[in-house]
N, C-alpha and C positions, 0 to 999 in steps of 0.2 A: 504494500500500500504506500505511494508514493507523498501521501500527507502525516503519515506518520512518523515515517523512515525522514522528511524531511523537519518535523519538529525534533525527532531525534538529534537532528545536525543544529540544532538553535534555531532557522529558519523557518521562522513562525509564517512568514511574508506566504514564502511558496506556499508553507502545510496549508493555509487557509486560502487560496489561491482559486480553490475548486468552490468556495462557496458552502452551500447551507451544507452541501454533500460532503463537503471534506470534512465539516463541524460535526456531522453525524457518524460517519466512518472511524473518527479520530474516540467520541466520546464510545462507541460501540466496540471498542478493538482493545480496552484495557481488560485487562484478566480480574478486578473488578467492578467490573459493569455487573449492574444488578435492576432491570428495568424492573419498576413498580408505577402502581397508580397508587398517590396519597388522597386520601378522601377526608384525614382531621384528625382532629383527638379526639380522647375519650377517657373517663376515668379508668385505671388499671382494673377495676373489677370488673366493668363491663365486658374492658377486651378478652380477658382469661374466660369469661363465660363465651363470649362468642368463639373465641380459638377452641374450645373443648367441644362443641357442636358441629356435626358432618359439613363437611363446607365443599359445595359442586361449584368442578371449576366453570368458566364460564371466558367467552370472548369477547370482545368490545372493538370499537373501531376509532381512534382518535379524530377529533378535526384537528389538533396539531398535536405539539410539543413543545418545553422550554427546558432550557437549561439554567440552573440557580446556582449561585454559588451558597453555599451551605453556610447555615447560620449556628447558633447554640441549640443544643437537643434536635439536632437535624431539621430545622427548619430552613426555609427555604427564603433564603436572607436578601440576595438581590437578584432580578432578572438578568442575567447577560446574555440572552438571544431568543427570540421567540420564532418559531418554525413552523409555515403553515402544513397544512393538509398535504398540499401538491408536495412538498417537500419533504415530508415524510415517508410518504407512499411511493416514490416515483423515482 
């Protein structure tokens, strides 16, 4: 992958050179990468109840994606790139 092989060398210019696609390839290719969907909080004994109960998986279909730089207790602290549909998909 030629945008990651090139932030490897510091040249961030080139890695990001391809666009939303190379911002995707790059965030997608570290070992890791852990896609989720965040839906909120909740107090710790609701979630333990809900984790102990059969849970079917299920598919969804984004109209996008962002990427955050990470905040305290994993929150999602500032936007740095919002991705539409077409670009996620395509």
């Amino acid at each position: 992958m030629e945008a990651f092989s090139s932030l490897l060398k510091g040249d961030v210019k080139t890695a990001l050179a391809g666009g939303d696609h190379a911002l995707l390839e790059l965030i997608m290719s570290g070992e890791n990468f852990n896609p989720h969907v965040s839906t909120g909080v909740a107090p710790k004994g609701y979630l333990d109840k809900m984790l102990a109960e059969p849970f079917e998986p299920f598919t969804f279909s984004p109209a996008g994606a962002a990427v955050y730089q990470i905040g305290p207790f994993g929150t999602a602290a500032k936007k740095l790139k919002q991705l539409n549909q077409k670009t996620c998909v395509g």
